[in-house]
LUMRO-797873 format. One record per residue (C-alpha): y, x, z. Coordinates in steps of 0.25 Angstrom, whole numbers, padded with zeros to 4 digits, always signed. Layout:
BEGIN
YXZ;...
//
This chain:
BEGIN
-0541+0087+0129;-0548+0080+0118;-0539+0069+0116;-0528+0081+0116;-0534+0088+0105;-0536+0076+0097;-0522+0071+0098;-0518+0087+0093;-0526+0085+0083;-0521+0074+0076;-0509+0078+0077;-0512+0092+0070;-0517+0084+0060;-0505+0073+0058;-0495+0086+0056;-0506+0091+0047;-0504+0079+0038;-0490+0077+0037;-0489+0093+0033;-0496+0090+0023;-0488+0077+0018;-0476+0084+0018;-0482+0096+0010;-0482+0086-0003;-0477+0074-0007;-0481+0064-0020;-0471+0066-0031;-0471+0059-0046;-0474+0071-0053;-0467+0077-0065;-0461+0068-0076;-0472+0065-0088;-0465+0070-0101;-0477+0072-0109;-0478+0061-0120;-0494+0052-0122;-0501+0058-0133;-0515+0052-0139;-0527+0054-0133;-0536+0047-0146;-0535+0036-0157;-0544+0027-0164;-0547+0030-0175;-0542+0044-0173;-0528+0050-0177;-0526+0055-0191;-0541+0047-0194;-0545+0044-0208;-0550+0034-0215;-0545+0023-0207;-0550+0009-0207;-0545+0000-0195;-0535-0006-0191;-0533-0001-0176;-0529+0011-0169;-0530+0015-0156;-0522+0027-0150;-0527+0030-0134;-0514+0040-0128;-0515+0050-0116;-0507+0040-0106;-0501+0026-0106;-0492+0024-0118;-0481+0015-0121;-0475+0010-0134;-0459+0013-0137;-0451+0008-0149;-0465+0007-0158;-0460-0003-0168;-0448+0009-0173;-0455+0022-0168;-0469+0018-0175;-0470+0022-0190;-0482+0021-0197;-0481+0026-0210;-0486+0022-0221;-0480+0008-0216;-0489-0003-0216;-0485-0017-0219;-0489-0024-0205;-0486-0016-0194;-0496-0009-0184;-0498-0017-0170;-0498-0004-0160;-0503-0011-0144;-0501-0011-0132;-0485-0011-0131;-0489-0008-0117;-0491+0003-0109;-0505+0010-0114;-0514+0024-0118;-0519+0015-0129;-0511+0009-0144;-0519+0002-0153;-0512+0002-0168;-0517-0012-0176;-0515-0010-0190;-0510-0022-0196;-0509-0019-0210;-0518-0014-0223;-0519+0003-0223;-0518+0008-0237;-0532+0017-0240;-0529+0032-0240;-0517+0032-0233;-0511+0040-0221;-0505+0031-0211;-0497+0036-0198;-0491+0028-0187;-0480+0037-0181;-0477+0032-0167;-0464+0040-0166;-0460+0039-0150;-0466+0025-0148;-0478+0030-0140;-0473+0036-0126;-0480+0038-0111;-0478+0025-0102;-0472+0033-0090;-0460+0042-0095;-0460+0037-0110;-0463+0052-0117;-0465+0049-0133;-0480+0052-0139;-0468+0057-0150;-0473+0055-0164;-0485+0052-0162;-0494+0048-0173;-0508+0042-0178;-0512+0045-0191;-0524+0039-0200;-0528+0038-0215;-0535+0026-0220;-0540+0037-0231;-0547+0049-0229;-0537+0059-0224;-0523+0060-0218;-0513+0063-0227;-0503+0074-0221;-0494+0077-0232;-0479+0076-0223;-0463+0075-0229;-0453+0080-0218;-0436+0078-0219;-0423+0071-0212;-0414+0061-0213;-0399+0060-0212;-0391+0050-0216;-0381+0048-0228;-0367+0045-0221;-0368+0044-0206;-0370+0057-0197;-0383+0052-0190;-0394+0046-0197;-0402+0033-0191;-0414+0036-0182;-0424+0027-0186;-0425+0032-0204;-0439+0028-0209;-0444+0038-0220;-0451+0033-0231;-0459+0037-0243;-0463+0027-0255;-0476+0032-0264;-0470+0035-0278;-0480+0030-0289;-0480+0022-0300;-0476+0009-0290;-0464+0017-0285;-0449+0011-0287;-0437+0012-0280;-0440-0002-0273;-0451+0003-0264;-0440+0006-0254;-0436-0008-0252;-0447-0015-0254;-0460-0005-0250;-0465+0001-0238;-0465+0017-0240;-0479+0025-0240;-0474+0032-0229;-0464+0031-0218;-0458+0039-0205;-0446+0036-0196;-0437+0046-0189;-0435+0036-0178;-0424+0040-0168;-0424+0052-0167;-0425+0060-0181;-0420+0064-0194;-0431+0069-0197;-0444+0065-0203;-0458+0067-0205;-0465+0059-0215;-0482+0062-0213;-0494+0059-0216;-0491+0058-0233;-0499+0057-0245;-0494+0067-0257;-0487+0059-0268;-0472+0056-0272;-0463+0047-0264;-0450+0041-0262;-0443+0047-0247;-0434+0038-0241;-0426+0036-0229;-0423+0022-0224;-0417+0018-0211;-0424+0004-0211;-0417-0006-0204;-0427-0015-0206;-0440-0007-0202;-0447-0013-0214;-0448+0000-0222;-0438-0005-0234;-0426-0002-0239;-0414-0014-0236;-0402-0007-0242;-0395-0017-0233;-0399-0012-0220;-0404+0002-0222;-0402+0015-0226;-0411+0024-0235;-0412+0038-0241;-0420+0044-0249;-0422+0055-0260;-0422+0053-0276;-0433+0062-0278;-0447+0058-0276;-0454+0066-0265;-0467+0074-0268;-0477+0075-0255;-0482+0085-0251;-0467+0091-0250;-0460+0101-0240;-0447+0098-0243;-0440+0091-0230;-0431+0079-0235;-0418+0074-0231;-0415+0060-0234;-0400+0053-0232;-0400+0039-0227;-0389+0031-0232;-0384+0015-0232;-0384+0010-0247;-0371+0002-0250;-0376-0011-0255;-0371-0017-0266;-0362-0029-0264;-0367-0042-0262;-0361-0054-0256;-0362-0066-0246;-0360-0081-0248;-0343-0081-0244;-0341-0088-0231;-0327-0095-0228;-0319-0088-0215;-0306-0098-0216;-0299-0105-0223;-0294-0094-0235;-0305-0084-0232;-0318-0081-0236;-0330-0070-0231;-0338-0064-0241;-0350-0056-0235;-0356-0046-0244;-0366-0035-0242;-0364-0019-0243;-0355-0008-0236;-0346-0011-0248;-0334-0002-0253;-0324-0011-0261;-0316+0001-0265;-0325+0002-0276;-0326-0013-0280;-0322-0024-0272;-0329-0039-0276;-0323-0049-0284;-0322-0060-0278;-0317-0074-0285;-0315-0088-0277;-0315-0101-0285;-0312-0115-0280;-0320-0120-0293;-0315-0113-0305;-0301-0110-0299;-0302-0094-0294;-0293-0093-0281;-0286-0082-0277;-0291-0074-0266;-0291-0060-0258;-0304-0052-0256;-0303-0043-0243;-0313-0036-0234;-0317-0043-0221;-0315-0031-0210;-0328-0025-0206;-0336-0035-0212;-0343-0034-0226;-0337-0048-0229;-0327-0048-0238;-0313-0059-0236;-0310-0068-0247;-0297-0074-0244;-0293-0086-0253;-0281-0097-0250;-0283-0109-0245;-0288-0118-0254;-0294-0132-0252;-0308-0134-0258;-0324-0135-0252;-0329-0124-0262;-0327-0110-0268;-0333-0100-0276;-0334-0084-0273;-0338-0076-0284;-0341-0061-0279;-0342-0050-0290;-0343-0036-0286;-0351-0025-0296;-0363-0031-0299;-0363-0042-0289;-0359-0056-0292;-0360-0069-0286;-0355-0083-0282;-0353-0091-0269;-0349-0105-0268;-0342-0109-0254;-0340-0120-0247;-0326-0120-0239;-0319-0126-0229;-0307-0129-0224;-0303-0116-0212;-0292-0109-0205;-0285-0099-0213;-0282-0083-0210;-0269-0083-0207;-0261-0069-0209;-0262-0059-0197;-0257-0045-0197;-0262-0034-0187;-0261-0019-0187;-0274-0011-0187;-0267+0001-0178;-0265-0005-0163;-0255+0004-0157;-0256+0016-0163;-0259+0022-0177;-0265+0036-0179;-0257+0046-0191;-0271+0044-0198;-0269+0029-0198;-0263+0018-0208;-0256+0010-0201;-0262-0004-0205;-0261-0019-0204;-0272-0030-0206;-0270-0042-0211;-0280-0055-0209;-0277-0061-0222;-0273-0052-0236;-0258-0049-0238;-0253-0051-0252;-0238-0045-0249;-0231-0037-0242;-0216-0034-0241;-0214-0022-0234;-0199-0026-0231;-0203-0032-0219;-0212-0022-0214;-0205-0013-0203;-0211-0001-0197;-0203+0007-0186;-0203+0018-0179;-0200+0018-0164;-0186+0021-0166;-0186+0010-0175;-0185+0018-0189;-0191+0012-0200;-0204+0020-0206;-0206+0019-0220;-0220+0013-0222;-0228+0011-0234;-0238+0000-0235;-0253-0003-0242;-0261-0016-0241;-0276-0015-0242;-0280-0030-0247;-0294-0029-0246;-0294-0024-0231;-0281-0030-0227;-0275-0019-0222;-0258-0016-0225;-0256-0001-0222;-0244+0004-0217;-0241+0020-0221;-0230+0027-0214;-0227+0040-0208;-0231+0041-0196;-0224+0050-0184;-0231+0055-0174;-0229+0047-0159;-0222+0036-0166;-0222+0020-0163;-0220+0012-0173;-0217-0004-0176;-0222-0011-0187;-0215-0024-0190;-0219-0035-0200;-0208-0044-0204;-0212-0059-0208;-0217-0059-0222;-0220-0044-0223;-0235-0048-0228;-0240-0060-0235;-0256-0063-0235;-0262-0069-0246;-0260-0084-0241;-0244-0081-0242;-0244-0081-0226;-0232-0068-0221;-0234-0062-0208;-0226-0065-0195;-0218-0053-0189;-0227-0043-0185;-0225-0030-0177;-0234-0017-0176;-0233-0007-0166;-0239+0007-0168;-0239+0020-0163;-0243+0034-0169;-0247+0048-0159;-0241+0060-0158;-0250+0071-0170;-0254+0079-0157;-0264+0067-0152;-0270+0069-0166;-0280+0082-0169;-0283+0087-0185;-0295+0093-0191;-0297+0101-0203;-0310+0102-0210;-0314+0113-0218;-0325+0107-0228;-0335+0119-0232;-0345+0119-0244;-0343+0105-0248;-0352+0104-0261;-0342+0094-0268;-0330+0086-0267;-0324+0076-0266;-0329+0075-0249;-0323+0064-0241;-0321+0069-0226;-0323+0060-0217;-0319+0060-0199;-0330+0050-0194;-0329+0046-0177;-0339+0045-0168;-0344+0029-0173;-0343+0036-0186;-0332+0029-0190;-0324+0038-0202;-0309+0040-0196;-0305+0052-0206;-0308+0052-0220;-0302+0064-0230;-0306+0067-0245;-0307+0078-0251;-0307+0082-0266;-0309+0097-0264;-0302+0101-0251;-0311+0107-0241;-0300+0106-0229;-0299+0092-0226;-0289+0088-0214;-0289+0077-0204;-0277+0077-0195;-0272+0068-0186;-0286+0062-0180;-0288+0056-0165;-0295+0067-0159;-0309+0064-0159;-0321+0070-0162;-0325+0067-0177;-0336+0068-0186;-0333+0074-0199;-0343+0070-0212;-0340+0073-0228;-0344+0064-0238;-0345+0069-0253;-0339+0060-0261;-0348+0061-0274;-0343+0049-0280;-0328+0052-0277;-0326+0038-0271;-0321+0041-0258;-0331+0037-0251;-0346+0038-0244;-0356+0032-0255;-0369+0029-0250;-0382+0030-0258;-0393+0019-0265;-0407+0022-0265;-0411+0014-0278;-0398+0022-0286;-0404+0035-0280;-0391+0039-0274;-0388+0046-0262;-0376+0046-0252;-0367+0052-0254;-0367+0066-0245;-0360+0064-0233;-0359+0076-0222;-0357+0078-0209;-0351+0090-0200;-0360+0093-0189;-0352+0089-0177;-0341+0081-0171;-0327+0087-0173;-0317+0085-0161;-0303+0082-0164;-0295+0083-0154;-0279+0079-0152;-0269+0090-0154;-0280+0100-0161;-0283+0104-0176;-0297+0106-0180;-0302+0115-0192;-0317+0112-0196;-0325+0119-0205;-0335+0108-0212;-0346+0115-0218;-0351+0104-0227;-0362+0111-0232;-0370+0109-0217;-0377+0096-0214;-0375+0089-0200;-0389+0088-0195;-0389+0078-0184;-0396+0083-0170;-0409+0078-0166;-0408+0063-0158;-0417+0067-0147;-0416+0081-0140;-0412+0084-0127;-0401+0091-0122;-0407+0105-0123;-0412+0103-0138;-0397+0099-0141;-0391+0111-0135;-0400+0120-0141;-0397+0114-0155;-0384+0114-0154;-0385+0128-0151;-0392+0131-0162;-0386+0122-0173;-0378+0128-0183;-0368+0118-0182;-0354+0119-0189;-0343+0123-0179;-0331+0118-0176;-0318+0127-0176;-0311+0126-0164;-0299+0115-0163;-0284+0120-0162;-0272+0114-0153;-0262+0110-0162;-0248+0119-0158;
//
């Protein structure tokens, strides 16, 4: 009986347990999305009168260091640059402070979203420690944005810099100082926040420093600023434009590319419509004929000279207020030879030239032997235009809608500049029917001045559609492939023609480009009529925001709309 009631028991209490295993089970938890934050610091935050050399900052959990070197700014900048340790995994950074403090000076060192939790990587965001060598923190504070002169989107990553103005002061302190104080928009901002100042007048700038060595190279970067000084404390917010300064011309040692060509290298995003180089080739005293053209997509310019037999020449390069002189020692190379090809592979759109390339540069033409036909084999009168300096013969017609045509180049049609005539050469092309094609109409509102040039850009950015306008507000673009196309105006104050850039050390500023504030969707067969309210900046949206925020901003935004498209009949 007893060994009965003991064998019940233990089984009682077997189910007991299991009941109670299946009544919970071990899980993970919830997800951590609660960022670090600082438990103490040695010497304390936003201390005074400082005197070492070391830091310690003691965080709330294990902490781990992302992107320091471009997310950490410590403003002012100091010459050697702080060691912050371990790189590892830790609740402890210790900041060793390599470099002499000034006396009575506010430093910060802003650790933008370097510092995160070591499990799920939640940004400590912005944090920053703050400490005065003198004997208190200064808390003076500039706010403003950035945007950027000619493209839509500006760069992430713009530092912001401010330069004492005092009887020191001159406009080199961008190139060749470190600012008093600095910030950095990182990735994510156009906005900015400079802290922690000292009253006084300064000199704002904008740089997108390439270098990450806190001056300007008008080479590599891009700046903006303001012409006025500045006069802390201040409320006003700031907008600075940043913009590429077109360098002024300055050349390479030539190089030899064959046998009758030379390469000339030369610095700047030039525009030789307004002056091109002059350029003079000597073997000794005698000056030898030669053809100047642009290399294709390089800054290189081709100088083409016929075949001459010497071990030296000399290129003189003059161009404004640049000159100088190369000596060059040749060889004996293969030669260019003269090769024709069209630009338009099988089909050519109504808003295209039709154009031919040639490898060396034509001299003459003789369009006798020039033959353009439609498929019925009717002849199509054509005009013709060489462009020397690119290399480009352009062939105008009028063009009929789903049409195939054939180009034929009789021998001797073109002659290059070494005598040499082409072979016989056909050319095939076709042209689509007006209904593959969609128009659009802008209807330019409140444009402060004129003349504006109109310009369709794609999505690289690339400009497809140019129209200027003298003092028309309805500007027309018919016959584009239907794509969606971004749609900027650029006021032409110079009337050149074209985007002028700006120079800090003439004080000049871009000129004003702007933007409409979406994408307009052009499709095939359809007419689109857009109102371009000039007058309303794009504002680009924020870089980081979920989903949610987006929406609700979209729904908010006072954006400009767009009229509906109509079907062509």
């Amino acid at each position: 009986m007893l060994k009965n009631s003991t064998i019940i028991l233990f089984i009682i209490l077997a189910a007991s347990l299991v009941n109670c295993a299946k009544r919970g089970s071990i899980t993970g938890g919830l997800k951590d999305t609660i960022a670090p934050t600082l438990k103490i610091s040695f010497p304390k935050n936003f201390s005074t009168n400082f005197k070492g050399d070391m830091i310690k900052l003691v965080f709330d959990e294990n902490i781990k260091l992302k992107n320091l070197n471009k997310q950490l700014i410590v403003s002012p900048p100091m010459k050697q640059a702080p060691v912050v340790l371990p790189t590892t995994a830790s609740k402890y950074l210790t900041i060793k402070i390599n470099d002499t403090l000034q006396p009575n000076t506010t430093y910060s060192f802003n650790f933008g979203q370097s510092i995160a939790d070591n499990n799920e990587g939640n940004p400590y965001n912005q944090f920053k420690y703050v400490f005065s060598t003198g004997s208190h923190i200064d808390s003076l504070a500039i706010k403003g944005k950035i945007k950027d002169a000619y493209a839509k989107e500006p760069d992430s990553f713009v530092s912001i810099m401010l330069y004492d103005v005092n009887e020191k002061f001159n406009d080199s302190v961008v190139y060749n100082n470190s600012p008093r104080y600095i910030t950095n928009t990182l990735d994510s901002l156009t906005t900015f926040s400079l802290e922690n100042l000292k009253a006084g007048k300064y000199l704002l700038v904008a740089m997108k420093d390439n270098n990450s060595n806190n001056k300007f190279n008008p080479k590599e970067d891009k700046i903006g600023f303001l012409k006025e000084f500045i006069t802390i404390p201040s409320d006003t917010v700031y907008e600075l434009e940043l913009f590429k300064e077109t360098l002024a011309f300055d050349a390479y040692k030539p190089t030899q590319a064959s046998g009758n060509r030379l390469l000339l290298g030369y610095n700047g995003a030039q525009n030789f419509k307004k002056s091109k180089p002059q350029i003079t080739l000597k073997k000794g005293s005698t000056i030898l004929p030669t053809i100047v053209t642009q290399m294709p997509a390089k800054d290189s310019l081709q100088i083409w000279y016929k075949p001459i037999k010497t071990d030296t020449l000399s290129v003189a390069v003059a161009n404004e207020k640049y000159k100088e002189n190369f000596i060059l020692k040749v060889k004996d190379q293969k030669k260019d030879t003269l090769n024709i090809s069209a630009v338009q592979k099988g089909l050519l759109n109504f808003r295209e030239r039709f154009t031919l390339l040639s490898n060396t540069p034509l001299i003459q033409f003789d369009n006798s032997k020039i033959k353009l036909l439609s498929k019925d084999s009717t002849a199509v009168p054509f005009t013709t235009e060489y462009d020397e300096f690119n290399q480009k013969l352009y062939v105008d017609f009028k063009k009929v809608p789903a049409e195939k045509y054939t180009m034929a180049l009789l021998p001797g049609a073109l002659t290059d500049f070494f005598e040499k005539t082409n072979d016989s050469i056909r050319f095939r092309f076709t042209t689509k029917n007006t209904d593959e094609y969609g128009n659009l109409r802008l209807q330019l509102q409140n444009v402060k001045h004129f003349p504006v040039i109109v310009q369709l850009t794609n999505a690289k950015g690339d400009v497809i559609a140019t129209e200027y306008s003298e003092k028309n507000t309805v500007v027309d673009f018919n016959l584009l492939d239907p794509a969606k196309y971004t749609v900027r105006i650029i006021y032409d104050d110079n009337k050149n023609k074209e985007y002028d850039s700006g120079n800090f050390l003439e004080k000049r500023y871009a000129e004003e480009v702007v933007y409409f504030s979406k994408e307009i969707d052009v499709r095939a067969n359809w007419d689109v009529d857009q109102a371009f309210d000039v007058s309303i900046p794009y504002n680009p949206e924020p870089k980081r925001k979920d989903k949610k925020e987006n929406e609700k901003d979209k729904k908010n935004s006072n954006s400009q709309g767009q009229k509906p498209t109509n079907q062509r009949p």
